[in-house]
C-alpha positions as CSV (number, residue, x, y, z in Angstrom):
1,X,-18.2,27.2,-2.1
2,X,-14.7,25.8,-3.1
3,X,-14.8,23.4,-0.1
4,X,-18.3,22.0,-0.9
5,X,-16.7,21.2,-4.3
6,X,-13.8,19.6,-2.7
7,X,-16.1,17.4,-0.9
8,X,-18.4,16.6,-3.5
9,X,-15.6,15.9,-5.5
10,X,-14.0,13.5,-2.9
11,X,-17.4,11.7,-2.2
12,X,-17.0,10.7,-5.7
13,X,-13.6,9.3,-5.8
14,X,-14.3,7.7,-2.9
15,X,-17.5,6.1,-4.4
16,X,-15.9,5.0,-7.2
17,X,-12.8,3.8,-5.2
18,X,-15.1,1.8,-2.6
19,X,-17.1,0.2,-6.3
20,X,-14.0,-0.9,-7.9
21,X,-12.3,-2.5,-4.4
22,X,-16.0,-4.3,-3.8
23,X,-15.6,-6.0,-7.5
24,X,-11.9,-7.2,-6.0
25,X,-13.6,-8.1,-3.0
26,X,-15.7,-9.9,-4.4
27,X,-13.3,-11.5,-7.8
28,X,-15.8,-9.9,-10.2
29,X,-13.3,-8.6,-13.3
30,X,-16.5,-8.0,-15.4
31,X,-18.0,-5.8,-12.9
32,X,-14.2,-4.1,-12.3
33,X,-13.9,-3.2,-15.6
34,X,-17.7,-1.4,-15.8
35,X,-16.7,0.5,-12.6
36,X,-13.3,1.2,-14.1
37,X,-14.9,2.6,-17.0
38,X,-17.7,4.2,-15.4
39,X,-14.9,6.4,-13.5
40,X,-13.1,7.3,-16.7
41,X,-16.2,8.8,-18.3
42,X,-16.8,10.9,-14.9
43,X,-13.6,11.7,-14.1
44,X,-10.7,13.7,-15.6
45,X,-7.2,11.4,-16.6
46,X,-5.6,12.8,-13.9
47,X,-8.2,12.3,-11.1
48,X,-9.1,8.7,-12.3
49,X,-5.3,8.3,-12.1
50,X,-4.3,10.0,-9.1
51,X,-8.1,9.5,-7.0
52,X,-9.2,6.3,-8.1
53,X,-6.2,3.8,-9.6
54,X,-3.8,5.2,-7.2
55,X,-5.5,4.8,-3.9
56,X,-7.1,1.9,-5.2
57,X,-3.7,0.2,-6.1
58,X,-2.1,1.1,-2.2
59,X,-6.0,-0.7,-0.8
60,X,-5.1,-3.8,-3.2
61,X,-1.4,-3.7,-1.5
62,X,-2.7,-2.9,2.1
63,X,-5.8,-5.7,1.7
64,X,-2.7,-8.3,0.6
65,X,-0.4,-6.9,3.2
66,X,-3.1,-7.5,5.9
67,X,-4.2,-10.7,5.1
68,X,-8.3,-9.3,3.9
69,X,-7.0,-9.5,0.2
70,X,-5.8,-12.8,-1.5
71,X,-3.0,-13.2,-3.5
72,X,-6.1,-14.4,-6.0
73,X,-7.8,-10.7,-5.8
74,X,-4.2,-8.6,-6.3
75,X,-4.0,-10.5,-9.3
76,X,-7.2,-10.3,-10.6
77,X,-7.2,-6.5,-10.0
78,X,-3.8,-6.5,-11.8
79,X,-4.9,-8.2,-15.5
80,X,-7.7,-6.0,-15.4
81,X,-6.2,-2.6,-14.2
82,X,-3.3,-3.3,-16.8
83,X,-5.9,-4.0,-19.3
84,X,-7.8,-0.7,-19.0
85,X,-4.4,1.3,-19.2
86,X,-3.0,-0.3,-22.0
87,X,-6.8,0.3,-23.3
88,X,-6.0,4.3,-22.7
89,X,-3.0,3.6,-24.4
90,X,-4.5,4.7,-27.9
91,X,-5.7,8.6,-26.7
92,X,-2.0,9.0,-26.0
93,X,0.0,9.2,-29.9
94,X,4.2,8.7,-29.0
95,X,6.1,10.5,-31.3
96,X,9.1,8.7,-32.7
97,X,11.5,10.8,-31.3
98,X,10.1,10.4,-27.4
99,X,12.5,9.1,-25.3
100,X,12.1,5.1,-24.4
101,X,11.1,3.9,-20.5
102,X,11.5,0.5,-19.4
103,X,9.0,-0.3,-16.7
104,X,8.9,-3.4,-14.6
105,X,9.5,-4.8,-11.0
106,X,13.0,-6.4,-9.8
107,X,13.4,-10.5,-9.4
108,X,11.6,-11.4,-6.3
109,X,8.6,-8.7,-6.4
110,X,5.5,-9.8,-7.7
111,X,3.1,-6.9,-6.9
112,X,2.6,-4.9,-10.4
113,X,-0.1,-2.9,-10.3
114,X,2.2,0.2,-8.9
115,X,4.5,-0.3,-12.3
116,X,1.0,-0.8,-14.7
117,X,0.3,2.9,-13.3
118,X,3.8,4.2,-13.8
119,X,3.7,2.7,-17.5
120,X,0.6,4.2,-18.0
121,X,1.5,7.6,-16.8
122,X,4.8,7.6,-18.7
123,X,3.0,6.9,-22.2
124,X,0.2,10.0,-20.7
125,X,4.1,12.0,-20.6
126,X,4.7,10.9,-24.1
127,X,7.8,8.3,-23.4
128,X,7.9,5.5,-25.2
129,X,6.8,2.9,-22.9
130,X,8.0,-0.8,-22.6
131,X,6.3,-2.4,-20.0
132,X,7.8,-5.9,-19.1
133,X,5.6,-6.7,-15.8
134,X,6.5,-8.5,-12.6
135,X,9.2,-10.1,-11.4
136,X,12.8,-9.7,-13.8
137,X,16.5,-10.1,-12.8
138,X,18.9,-7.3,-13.0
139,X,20.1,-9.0,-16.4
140,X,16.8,-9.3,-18.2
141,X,15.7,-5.8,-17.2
142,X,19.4,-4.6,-18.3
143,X,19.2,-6.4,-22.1
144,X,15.7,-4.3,-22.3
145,X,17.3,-1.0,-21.4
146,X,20.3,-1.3,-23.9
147,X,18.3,-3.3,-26.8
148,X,15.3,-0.1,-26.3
149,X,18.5,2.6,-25.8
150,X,15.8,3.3,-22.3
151,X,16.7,6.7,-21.2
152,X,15.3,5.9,-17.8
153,X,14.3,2.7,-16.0
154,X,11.3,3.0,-13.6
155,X,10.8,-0.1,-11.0
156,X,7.9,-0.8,-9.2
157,X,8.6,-2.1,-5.4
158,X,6.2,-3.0,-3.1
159,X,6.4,-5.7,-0.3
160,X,8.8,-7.0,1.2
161,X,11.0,-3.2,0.6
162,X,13.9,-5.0,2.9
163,X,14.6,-8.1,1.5
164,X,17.8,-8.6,1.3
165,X,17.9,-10.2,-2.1
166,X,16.6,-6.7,-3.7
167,X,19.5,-4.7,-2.6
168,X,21.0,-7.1,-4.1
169,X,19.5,-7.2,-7.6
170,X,19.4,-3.5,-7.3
171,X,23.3,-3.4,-6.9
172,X,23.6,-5.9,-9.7
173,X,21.4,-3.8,-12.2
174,X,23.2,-0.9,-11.1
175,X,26.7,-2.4,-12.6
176,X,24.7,-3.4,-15.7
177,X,23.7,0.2,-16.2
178,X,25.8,3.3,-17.9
């Protein structure tokens, strides 16, 4: 009984996966966002995060990375994706005292949707969340960490991982860091 419920279970991640990569597909954001929100009244927080906007962020990356995606469609499914999480933002109250996170991806990395989730999950955590988006320099992400008094610093990194300019900006930001 326990694996029939697995499966049905999976069947309906996967069906609302395969409806919310068909709106990318296709560069419908109005039918994305019905899908996206279809998903969140069937599905826990965690399985909509972990089942649906986690696979469906590494398809958006794979589809780019492989040439079936546009640069169009990853940024299309990025506005909207953020959109819905900062959406979620309200069921999640910070208290004052919560620790600050600065969330964002290094100069030269464009792809966001892996740091929109991260943001997303921290507020779910109860840090205080500062979400800055795609592509900063060491500096810039730096100045947020010290003006916020961050606690942590989470990056998003996605494609190219060994470009050499990243190591780089990762050194640099490493130097501008206590």
């Amino acid at each position: 009984s326990g694996r029939v419920e697995a499966t049905t279970a999976n069947s309906r991640f996967d069906e609302h996966l395969n409806r919310c990569l068909e709106a990318i597909v296709d560069m419908d954001g109005d039918l994305l966002r019905r899908q996206l929100e279809r998903a969140s009244a069937d599905l826990s927080r965690i399985d909509l995060l972990d089942n649906v906007l986690v696979r469906l962020m590494q398809k958006v990356g794979d589809g780019c990375a492989g040439g079936w995606l546009r640069t169009a469609n990853e940024h299309l499914a990025s506005a909207i994706v953020r959109t819905f999480l900062d959406g979620l933002h309200g069921a999640y109250p910070i208290s004052e005292a919560a620790p600050a996170l600065v969330v964002a991806t290094p100069v030269f990395q464009y792809h966001e949707l892996g740091a929109t989730l991260v943001a997303a999950v921290g507020r779910m955590e109860g840090w205080k969340t500062m979400y800055l988006g795609p592509n900063l320099p060491a500096e810039e992400l730096a100045a947020a960490v010290h003006v916020r008094r961050a606690r942590a610093i989470a990056l998003s990194i996605t494609y190219p991982a060994d470009d050499p300019r990243l190591a780089v900006e990762l050194t640099r930001l490493r130097q501008l860091l206590d």
